[in-house]
C-alpha positions in Angstrom: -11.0 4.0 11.3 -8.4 6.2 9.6 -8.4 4.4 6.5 -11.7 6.6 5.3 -9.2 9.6 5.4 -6.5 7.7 3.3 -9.4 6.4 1.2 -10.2 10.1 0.4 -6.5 10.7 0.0 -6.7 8.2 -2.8 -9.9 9.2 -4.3 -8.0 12.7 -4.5 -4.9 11.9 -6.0 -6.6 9.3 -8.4 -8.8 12.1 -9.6 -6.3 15.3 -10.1 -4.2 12.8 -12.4 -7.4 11.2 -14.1 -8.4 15.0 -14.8 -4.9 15.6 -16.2 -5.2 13.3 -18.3 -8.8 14.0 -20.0 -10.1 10.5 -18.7 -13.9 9.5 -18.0 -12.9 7.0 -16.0 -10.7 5.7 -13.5 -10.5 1.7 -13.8 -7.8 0.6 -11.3 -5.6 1.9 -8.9 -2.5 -0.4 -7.4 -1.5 0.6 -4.3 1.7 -0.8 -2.2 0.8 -1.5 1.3 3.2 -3.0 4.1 2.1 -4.6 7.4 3.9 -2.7 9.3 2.1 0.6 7.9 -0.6 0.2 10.1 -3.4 0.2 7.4 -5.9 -2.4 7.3 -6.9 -3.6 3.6 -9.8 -5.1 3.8 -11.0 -1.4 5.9 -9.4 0.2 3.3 -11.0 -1.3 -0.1 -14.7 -0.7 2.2 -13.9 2.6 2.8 -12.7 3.5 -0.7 -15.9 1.5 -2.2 -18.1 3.8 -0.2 -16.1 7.1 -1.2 -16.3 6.7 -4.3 -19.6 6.6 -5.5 -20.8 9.4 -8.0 -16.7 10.4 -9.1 -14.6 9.5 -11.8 -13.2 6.1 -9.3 -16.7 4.8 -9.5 -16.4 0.3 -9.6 -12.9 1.4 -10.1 -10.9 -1.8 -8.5 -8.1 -0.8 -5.5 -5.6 -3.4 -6.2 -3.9 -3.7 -2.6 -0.5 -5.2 -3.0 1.0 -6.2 0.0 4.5 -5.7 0.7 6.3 -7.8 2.1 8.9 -6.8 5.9 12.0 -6.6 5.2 15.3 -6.7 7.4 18.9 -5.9 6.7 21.3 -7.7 9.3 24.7 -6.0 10.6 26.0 -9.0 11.4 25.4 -11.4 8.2 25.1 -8.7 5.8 22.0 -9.7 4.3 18.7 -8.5 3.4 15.7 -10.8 4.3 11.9 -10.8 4.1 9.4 -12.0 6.6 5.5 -11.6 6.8 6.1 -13.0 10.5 7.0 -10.8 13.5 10.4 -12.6 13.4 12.6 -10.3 14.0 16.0 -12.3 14.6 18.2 -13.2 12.0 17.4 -16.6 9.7 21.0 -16.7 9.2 23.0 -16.1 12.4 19.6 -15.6 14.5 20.9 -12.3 16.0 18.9 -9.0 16.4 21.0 -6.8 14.9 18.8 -5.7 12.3 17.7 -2.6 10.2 14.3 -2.2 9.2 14.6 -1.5 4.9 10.3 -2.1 3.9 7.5 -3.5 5.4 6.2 0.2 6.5 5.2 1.6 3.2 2.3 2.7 1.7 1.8 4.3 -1.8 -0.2 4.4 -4.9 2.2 2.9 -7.5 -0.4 3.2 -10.3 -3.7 4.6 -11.5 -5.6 3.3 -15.0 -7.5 5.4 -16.6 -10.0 5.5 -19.9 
């Protein structure tokens, strides 16, 4: 289960910039997370929950976002989204596409008191 590393990962960056910032506490952290990314959420919020206890991210809540896929097609010249594995065109239905989100996976956010 590689989502206890990127747990840590979080736990780590959540901490340097709650230490920056003179904070006793970290409340939330929103993190941007696309299907294609390979990173399970539900895994993810366990693993984080069990990493955390005794640091600053203690009952802090990891608020997954989930982003959604997102296609560019050569053909139409459009951008479109899809949570399906569709990957044809809605427009002209060809498969001429560019993959433009859907992979990523970042912390956009960290609250602190």
């Amino acid at each position: 289960m590689h989502e206890v590393g990127i747990a840590q990962d979080i736990l780590s960056i959540a901490t340097k910039n709650a230490s920056k910032e003179k904070a006793t506490r970290i409340t939330t952290i929103r993190v941007l997370v696309g299907p294609l990314s390979g990173i399970v959420p539900d895994a993810l919020t366990f693993a984080f929950e069990v990493i955390s206890r005794g640091s600053l991210a203690e009952d802090a809540k990891l608020d997954i976002v989930q982003t959604p896929i997102i296609f560019w097609c050569r053909n139409c010249k459009i951008e479109f989204k899809t949570r399906e594995f569709d990957y044809s065109c809605p427009v002209c239905g060809g498969g001429d596409i560019e993959l433009r989100g859907g992979s990523e996976f970042k912390i956009e956010s960290i609250e602190v008191i």
